[in-house]
C-alpha positions, -999 to +999 in steps of 0.1 A: -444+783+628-469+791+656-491+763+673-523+772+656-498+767+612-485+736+632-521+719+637-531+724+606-497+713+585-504+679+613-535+680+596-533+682+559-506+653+565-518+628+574-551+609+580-560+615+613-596+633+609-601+601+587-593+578+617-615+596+638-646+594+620-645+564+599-618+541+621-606+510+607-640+493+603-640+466+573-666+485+543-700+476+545-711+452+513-731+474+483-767+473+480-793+493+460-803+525+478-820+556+464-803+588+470-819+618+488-805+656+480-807+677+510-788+700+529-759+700+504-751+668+504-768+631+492-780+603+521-805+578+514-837+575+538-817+552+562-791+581+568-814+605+568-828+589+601-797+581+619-791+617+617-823+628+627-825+599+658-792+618+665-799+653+665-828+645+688-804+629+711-788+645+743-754+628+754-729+659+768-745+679+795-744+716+794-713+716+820-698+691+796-705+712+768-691+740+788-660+721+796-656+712+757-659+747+747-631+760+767-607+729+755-616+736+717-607+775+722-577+761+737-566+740+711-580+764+679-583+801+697-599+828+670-570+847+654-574+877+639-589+862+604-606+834+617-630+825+642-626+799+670-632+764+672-666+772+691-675+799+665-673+769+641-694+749+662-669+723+671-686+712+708-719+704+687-697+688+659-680+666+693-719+655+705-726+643+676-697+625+669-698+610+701-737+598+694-729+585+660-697+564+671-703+554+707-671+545+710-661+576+717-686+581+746-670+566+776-632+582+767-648+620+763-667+613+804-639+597+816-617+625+807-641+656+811-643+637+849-604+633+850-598+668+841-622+680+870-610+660+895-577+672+887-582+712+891-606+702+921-575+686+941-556+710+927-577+743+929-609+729+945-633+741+915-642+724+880-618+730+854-650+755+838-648+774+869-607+774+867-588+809+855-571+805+823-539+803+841-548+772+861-566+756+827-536+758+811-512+748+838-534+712+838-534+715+796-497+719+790-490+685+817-511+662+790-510+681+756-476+667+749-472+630+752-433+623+751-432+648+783-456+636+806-454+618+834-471+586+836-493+593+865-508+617+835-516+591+808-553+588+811-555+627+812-530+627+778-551+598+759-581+622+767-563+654+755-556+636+722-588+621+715-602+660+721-574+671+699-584+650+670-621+657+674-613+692+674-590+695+643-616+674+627-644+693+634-630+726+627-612+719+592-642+701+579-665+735+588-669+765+570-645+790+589-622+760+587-621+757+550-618+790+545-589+791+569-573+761+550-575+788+520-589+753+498-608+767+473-622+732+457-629+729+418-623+759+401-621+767+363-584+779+356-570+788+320-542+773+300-521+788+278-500+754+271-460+741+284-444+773+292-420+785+267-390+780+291-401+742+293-407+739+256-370+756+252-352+735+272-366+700+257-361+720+222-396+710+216-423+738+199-458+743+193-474+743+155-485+777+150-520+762+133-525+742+166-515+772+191-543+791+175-569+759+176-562+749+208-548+780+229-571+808+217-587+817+251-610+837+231-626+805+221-622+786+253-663+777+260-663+766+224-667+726+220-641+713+195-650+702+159-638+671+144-644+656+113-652+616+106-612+608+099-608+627+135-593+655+124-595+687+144-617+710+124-623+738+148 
């Protein structure tokens, strides 16, 4: 299983994008609110702006962004079906996130200045202005936890959070999906217990009911009944 399978099985397992967005907070009490369609999906007027206060917000600088960019290839590069994680806008997904739960704001700085003052004592440039070779040197120190060394440990937490963010971000977009292969609600047709199934519980079908029930021919009709609810058609 390559790196790129492996993140995505880490994924689908567990709850991890969950963790990142929502955290452990306690659920906020009902109340009566009015629902607002827009965009694809429902937010009442109070939602709708928070996420316009949001958008209209700058947090990340463009070096930071820069910075992100190059750690989300890194951690989700384009293969040859699917795009990257900046193709599926991942560093804007990141500013927001780090906007709407401020918590997240002083880890993502302090790291994006950690992993600069790193390749500047060690190459004496930004980590942007690095070659892929000295990126990835730094990368492989923090990207696995049970191997660093624990003068690395702020540069790992960092890694991690940008890991999350990043799997988050890209599975919940469009190319994600799509690379997830989930394909959501779809109609399907059923033609009953398989005959093998049926066979080995000695169990069978009435004729009169296969046709009633299992005639996909019919299978947009609604059903009949009658007031003793009996099946009519």
């Amino acid at each position: 299983m390559d790196r790129r399978e492996s993140l995505k099985s880490l994924l689908v397992g567990s709850v991890a994008g969950g963790l990142v967005l929502n955290g452990c907070a306690p659920a906020a009490p009902p109340e009566e609110v009015s629902i607002e369609k827009s965009i694809g999906y429902g937010r009442t007027a109070k939602e709708k702006l928070n996420d316009e206060r949001i958008r209209a917000e700058q947090f990340l600088s463009e070096g930071n962004l820069e910075t992100i960019a190059i750690l989300c290839d890194i951690i989700l590069p384009a293969t040859a079906e699917f795009g990257s994680a900046t193709d599926a806008g991942v560093p804007e997904f990141i500013e927001f996130m780090a906007k709407d739960i401020p918590r997240h704001q002083v880890p993502l700085k302090g790291g994006l200045m950690w992993l600069d003052n790193q390749t500047n004592r060690r190459f004496n440039m930004d980590f942007k202005n690095c070659s892929s070779d000295q990126q990835l040197a730094v990368i492989d120190e923090i990207a696995y936890p049970d191997k660093a060394s624990e003068d690395l440990k702020h540069g790992v937490v960092f890694f991690s959070l940008m890991r999350n963010l990043t799997l988050t971000g890209y599975y919940t977009s469009e190319i994600g999906i799509k690379d997830l292969g989930y394909m959501g609600n779809q109609p399907n047709v059923w033609d009953g217990v398989p005959q093998e199934v049926l066979d080995e519980h000695g169990l069978s079908y009435d004729p009169q009911w296969i046709a009633r029930c299992v005639d996909q021919s019919k299978r947009m009709d609604l059903a009949q009944w009658d007031d003793e609810g009996n099946l009519i058609s």
